[in-house]
C-alpha positions as MATLAB code, in Angstrom:
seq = 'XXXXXXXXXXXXXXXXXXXXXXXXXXXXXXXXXXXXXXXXXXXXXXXXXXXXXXXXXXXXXXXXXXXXXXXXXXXXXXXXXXXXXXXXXXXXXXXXXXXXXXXXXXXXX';
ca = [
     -63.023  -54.872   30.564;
     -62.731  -58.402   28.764;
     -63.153  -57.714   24.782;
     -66.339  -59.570   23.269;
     -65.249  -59.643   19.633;
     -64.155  -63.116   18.351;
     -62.734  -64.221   15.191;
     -60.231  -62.521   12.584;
     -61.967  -59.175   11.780;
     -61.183  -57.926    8.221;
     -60.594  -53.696    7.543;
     -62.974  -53.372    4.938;
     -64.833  -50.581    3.439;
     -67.626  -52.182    1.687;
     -71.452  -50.631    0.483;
     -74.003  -51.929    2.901;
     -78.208  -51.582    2.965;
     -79.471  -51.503    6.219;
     -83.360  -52.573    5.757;
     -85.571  -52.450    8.960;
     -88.839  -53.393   10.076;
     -90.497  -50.290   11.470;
     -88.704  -47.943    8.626;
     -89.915  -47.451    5.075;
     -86.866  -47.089    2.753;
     -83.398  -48.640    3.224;
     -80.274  -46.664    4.699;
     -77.256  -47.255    3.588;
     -73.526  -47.138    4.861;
     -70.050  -48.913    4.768;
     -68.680  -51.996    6.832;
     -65.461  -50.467    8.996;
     -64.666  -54.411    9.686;
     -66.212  -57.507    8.691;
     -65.723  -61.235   10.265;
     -67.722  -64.321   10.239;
     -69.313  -63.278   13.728;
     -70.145  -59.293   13.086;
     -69.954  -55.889   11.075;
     -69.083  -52.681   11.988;
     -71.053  -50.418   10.110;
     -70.853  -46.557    9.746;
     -74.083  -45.231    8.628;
     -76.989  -42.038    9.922;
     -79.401  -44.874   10.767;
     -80.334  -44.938   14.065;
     -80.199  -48.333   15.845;
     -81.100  -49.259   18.947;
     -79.114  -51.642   21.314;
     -80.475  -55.250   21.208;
     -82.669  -53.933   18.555;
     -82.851  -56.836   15.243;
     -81.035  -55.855   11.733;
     -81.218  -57.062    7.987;
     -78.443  -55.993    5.832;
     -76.703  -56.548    2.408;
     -73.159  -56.346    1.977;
     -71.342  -56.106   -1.269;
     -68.858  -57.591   -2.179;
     -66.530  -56.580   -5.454;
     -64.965  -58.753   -7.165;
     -61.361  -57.583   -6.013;
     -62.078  -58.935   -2.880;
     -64.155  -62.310   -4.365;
     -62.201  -62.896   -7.364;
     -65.619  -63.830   -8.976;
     -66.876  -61.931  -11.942;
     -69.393  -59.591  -10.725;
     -70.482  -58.258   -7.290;
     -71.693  -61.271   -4.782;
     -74.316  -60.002   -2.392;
     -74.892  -61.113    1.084;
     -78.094  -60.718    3.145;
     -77.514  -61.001    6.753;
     -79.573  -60.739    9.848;
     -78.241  -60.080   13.242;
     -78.540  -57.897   16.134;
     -77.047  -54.549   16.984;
     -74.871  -54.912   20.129;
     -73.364  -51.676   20.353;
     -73.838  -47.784   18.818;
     -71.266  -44.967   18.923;
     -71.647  -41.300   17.909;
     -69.286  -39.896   15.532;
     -66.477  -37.918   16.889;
     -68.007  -33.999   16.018;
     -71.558  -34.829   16.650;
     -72.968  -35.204   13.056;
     -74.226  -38.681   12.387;
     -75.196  -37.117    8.901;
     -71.873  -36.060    7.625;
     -69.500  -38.943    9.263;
     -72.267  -41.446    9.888;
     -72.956  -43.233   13.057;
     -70.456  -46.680   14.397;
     -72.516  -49.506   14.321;
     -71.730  -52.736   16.074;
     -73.945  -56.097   14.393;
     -73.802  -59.560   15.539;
     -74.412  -61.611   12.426;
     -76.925  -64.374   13.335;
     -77.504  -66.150   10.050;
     -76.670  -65.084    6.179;
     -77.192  -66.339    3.016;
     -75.468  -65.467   -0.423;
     -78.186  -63.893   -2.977;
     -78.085  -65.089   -6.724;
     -78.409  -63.168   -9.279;
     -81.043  -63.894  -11.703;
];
């Protein structure tokens, strides 16, 4: 089996807001791995396979060196979904696997 992923993936655990379209509310999770291409994100949504994403990822400044928090709104499609190793999405949140098709960097006002 030939490995999809491309590009330097980065291990970091960093706050992310899953919005989508046929869900009132956001969930929320953490990024496992981030590069230019994709996330991995562990959170209890549930997200289908081939199924579109927005998301915001934080980013502190310890990892910016900018002042404050720089926020990035992505949107991108889920490519792959793994259960959690006991079975409970709500206490160890579910692996999700994003392609990142576009993003832009919010400002704050």
């Amino acid at each position: 089996m030939s490995d999809a992923r491309t590009g330097k993936r980065f291990p970091l655990e960093l706050p992310i807001k899953i919005h989508k379209a046929d869900v009132v509310g956001d969930s929320s999770g953490v990024t496992g791995n981030l590069s230019a291409a994709g996330v991995y994100i562990r959170a209890d949504a549930s997200l289908d396979i081939g199924s579109p994403v927005e998301f915001e990822i934080t980013l502190p400044p310890e990892v910016t060196g900018a002042k404050e928090n720089v926020v990035i709104q992505c949107r991108g499609r889920v490519v792959r979904t793994d259960e959690p190793p006991s079975g409970d999405a709500k206490e160890e949140g579910r692996g999700v696997a994003c392609v990142i098709d576009s993003y832009e960097f919010v400002r704050n006002s």
